[in-house]
N, C-alpha and C positions, 0 to 999 in steps of 0.2 A: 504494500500500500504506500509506505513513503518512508523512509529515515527515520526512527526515534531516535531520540537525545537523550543518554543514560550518564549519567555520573558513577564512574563505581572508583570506589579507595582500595586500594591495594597494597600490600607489602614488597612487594618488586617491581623496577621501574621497566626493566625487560617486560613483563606481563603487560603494564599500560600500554607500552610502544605497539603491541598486537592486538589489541580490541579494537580502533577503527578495522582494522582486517577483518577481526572475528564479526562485529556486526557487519560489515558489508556480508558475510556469508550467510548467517543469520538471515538477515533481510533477502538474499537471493533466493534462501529455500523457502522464506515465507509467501514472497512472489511468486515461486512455483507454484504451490501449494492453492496460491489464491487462483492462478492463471490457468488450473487444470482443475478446478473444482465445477459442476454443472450450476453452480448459484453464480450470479450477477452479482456482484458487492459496487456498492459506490459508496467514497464516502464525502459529506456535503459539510460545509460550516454553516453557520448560524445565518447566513442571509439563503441557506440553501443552494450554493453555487458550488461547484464539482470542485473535491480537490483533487481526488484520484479514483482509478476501477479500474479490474482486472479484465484479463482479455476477453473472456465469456459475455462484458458487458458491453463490449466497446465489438462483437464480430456476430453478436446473438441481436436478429429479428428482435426484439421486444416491444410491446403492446400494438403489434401490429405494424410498428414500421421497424427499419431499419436504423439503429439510433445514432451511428456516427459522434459519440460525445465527444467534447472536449474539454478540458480543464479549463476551471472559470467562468464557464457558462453556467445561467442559472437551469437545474433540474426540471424548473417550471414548463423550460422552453419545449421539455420534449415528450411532454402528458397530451393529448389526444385533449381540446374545447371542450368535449362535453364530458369532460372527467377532471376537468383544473379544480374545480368549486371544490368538489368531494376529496380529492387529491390532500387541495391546499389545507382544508381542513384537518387530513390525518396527520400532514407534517406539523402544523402547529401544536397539535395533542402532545405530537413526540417530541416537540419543543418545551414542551412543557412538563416534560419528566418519563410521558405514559410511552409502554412499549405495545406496538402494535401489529399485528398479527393477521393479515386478509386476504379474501380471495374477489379476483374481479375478472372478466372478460372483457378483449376487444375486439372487432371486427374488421381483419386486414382489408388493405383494397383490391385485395384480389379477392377478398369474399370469402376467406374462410376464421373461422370462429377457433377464438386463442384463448385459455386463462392462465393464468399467472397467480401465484403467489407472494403476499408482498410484505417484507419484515422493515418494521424502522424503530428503532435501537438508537437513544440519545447516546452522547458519548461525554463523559462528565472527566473533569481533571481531579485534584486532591482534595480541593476542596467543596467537589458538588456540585459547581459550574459548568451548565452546557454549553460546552463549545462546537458541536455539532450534532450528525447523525451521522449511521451508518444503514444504509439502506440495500435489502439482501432480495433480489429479486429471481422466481422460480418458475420455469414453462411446465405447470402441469396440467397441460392440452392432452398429452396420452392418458396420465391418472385418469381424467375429467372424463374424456370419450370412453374408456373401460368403465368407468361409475355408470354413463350413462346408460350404455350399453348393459350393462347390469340389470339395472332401473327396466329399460326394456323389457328382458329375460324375463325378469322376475313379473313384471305385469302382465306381459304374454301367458305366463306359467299361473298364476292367479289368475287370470282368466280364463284359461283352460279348464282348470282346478273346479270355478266355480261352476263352467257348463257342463262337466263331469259330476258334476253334486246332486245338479239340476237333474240331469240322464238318469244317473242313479234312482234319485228320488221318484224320475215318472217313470220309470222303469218296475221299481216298489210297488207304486200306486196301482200300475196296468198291474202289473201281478196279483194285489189284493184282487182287484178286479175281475180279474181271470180267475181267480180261484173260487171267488163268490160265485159267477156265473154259471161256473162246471159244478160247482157245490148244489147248489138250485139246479143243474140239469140233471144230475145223476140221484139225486134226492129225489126232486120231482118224477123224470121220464122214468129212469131206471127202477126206482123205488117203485112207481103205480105199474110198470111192468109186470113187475116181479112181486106184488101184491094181487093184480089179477090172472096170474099163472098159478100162483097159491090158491084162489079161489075155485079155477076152473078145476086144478086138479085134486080138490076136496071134494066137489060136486062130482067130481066122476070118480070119485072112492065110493062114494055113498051108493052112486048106482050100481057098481061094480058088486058090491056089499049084497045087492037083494038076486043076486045071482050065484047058485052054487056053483056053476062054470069057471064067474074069477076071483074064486077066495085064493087061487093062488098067485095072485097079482098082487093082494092088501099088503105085504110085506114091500115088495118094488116100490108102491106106491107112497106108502106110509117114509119113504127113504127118499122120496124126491121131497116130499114134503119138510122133511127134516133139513133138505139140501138148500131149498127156497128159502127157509128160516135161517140157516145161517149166510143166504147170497142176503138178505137182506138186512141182518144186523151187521156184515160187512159193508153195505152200502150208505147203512146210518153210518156207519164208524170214518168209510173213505169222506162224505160228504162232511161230515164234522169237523176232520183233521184238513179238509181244506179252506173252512170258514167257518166256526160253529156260530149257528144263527145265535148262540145267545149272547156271542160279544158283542152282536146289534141289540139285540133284544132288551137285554137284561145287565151289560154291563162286565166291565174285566173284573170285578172282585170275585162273581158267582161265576164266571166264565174259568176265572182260574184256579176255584176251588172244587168244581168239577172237574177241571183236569189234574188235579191233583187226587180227588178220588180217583176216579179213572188207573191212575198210575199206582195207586195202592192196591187196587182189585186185580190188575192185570198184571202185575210185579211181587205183590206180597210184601216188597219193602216199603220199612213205614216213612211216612212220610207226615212232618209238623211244618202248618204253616203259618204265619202269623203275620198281619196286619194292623196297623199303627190305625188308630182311630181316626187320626187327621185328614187319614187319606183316601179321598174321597171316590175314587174309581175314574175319574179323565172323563165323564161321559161325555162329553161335549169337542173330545178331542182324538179323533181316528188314529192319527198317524203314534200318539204314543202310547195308547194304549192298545194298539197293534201291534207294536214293536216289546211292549212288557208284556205282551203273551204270546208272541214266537219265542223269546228269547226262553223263558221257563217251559215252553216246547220242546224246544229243541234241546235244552238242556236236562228235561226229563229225561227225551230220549236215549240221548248221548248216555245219562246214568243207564238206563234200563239195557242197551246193548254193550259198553263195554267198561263201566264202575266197578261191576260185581260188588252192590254198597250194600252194607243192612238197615241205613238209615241218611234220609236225608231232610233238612231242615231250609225252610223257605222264610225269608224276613222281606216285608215290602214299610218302607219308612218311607216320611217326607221331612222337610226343613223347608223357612220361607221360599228356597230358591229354587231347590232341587228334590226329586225321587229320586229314593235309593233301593235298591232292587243287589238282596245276596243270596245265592245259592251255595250250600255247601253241603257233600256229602262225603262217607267215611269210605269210599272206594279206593282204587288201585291211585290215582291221582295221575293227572293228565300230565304229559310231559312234555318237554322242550320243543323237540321234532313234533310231535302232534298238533303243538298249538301254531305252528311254523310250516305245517303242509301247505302246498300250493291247491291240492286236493280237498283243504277242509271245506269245501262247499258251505255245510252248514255253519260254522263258524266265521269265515270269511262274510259270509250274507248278515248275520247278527252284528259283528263290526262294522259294514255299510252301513246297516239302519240304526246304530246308534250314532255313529258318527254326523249324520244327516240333521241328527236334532242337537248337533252340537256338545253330546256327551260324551261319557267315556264309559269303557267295558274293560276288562281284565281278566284272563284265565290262570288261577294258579294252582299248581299241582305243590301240595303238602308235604313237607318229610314225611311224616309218621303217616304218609297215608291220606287219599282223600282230594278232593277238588274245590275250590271259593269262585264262584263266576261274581264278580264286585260289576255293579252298574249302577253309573251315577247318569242323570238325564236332569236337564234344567227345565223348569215349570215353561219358560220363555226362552225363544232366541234372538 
């Protein structure tokens, strides 16, 4: 930057005779140092007129022009009209003690778009006295276009994110849909079907009946009839598991507490369920109260095919903000790789649909044993 002036006392007069040397050496490596550094340094006196700058600043494009400085001109001269006001401003601050720290863009004339970094650092002597500044100027034009480009990505990606939410969610919604529809046609068609082939084929036992020719058909007969009875408590059973009219009807509390019977009758393991008084069954609200009885569905099932549990416990709570929904039972307990298939269908599906309201879900497999499905859902999103 320029010569300092040191005074140093010493014991040998040999020693003195070599420090102009040593500081001119001193001073060339700090030249270097400054002259190969990516920052602009200038440094300015108290009227703001150049005393010195490194090469970086004197061959480096800056705020869009090319700055050709010279020592003794004021710094003024080479701010860009519609940036002196704001400029002159920050140099007076840092005339005034404060160190300042900012980023700004200019627009070359060739038209392309520049920002810079810009540091102004008083320079005080012994006594506290500002004698200058030292003003450290930085092209970060690539940082800026990588942020931006960032900014991009990242919006792009949130909006993708959010048309995927969207997809998702009507994709849910068709499915409820669908499932309600075929639930009502295989209930309806199926079901009056297979209730009037029961009839016909009881009417035609009875007649069979007053004829001694075909008492030996009443067995055959009496065994379709048996067949119809169980096509048709399978047909309750498929129609229910794909929409049970009672979660329109009647609501998710009686809706899930028949299906917790259900799982006791057809499992034998017991099963406690318990509900918080406060909380009032969602009737008013499809989408989560469809999603808290897939998910104690599918997590019945899951126990019932591969727990091997003798007991499992159901807790449905609320708080001002959020339901809390825990399943846990005393089975083999789910592990790493399982909750981590690409194949878990049913699992993957239940993360969808909580995720969509904004909640969270959790599967943990127990040391000692056993599985907690944790599900928190916010009243609102």
């Amino acid at each position: 930057m320029g010569m300092v002036n040191v005074e140093i006392k010493g014991k040998s007069e040999s020693k003195q005779k070599r420090l102009p040397s040593d500081l001119k050496t001193s001073d060339a490596h700090l030249r270097t140092i400054f002259d190969n550094t990516e920052t602009a340094y200038l440094l300015l006196d108290q009227k703001l007129n150049i005393l010195s700058f490194n090469r970086i600043a004197e061959e480096t494009y800056m705020l869009g022009i090319e700055m050709q400085l010279h020592k003794g001109e004021s710094i003024i001269k080479y701010i860009p009209e519609m940036a002196k006001e704001q400029v002159i401003e920050y140099y007076n601050r840092a005339m005034a003690g404060e160190h300042l720290n900012y980023e700004t863009s200019f627009q070359a004339p060739y038209g392309q778009l520049s920002w810079y970094n810009f540091q102004l650092s008083p320079v005080e002597n012994a006594k506290g006295i500002i004698l200058g500044l030292v003003l450290a100027v930085s092209d970060i034009t690539k940082k800026k276009k990588a942020e931006l480009e960032k900014e991009k990505l990242s919006e792009a990606l949130r909006t993708s994110h959010l048309g995927l939410k969207k997809l998702v969610a009507r994709v849910n919604t068709a499915k409820e849909e669908e499932r309600l529809h075929i639930a009502r046609e295989v209930h309806d068609e199926l079901g009056q079907i297979l209730t009037s082939t029961k009839i016909e084929v009881s009417m035609l036992k009875k007649k069979m009946a007053l004829s001694d020719e075909n008492q030996s058909f009443q067995p055959d007969l009496i065994h379709i009839l048996s067949l119809i009875d169980k096509s048709i408590k399978s047909v309750k059973k498929i129609a229910t598991d794909l929409r049970p009219e009672m979660l329109d009807e009647l609501g998710l509390i009686e809706s899930i507490e028949w299906q917790v019977e259900e799982f006791r009758k057809n499992t034998g393991v017991e099963c406690v369920l318990s509900i918080s008084k406060e909380f009032t069954g969602l009737t008013h609200d499809i989408n989560r109260s469809t999603t808290l009885y897939r998910i104690v569905q599918e997590a019945l099932t899951n126990i019932a095919r591969h727990a091997n549990a003798s007991k499992v416990k159901i807790v449905i709570k609320t708080s001002i903000d959020n339901i809390f929904l825990v399943i846990q039972d005393n089975g083999i307990g789910i592990t790493e790789d399982q909750k981590s298939k690409k194949n878990s269908f049913g699992l993957t599906g239940l993360r969808e649909r909580v995720l969509l309201l904004n909640g969270i879900i959790d599967f943990t497999g127990q040391a000692k044993g056993g599985t907690i499905v944790y599900v928190q859902i916010p009243y609102f999103i």
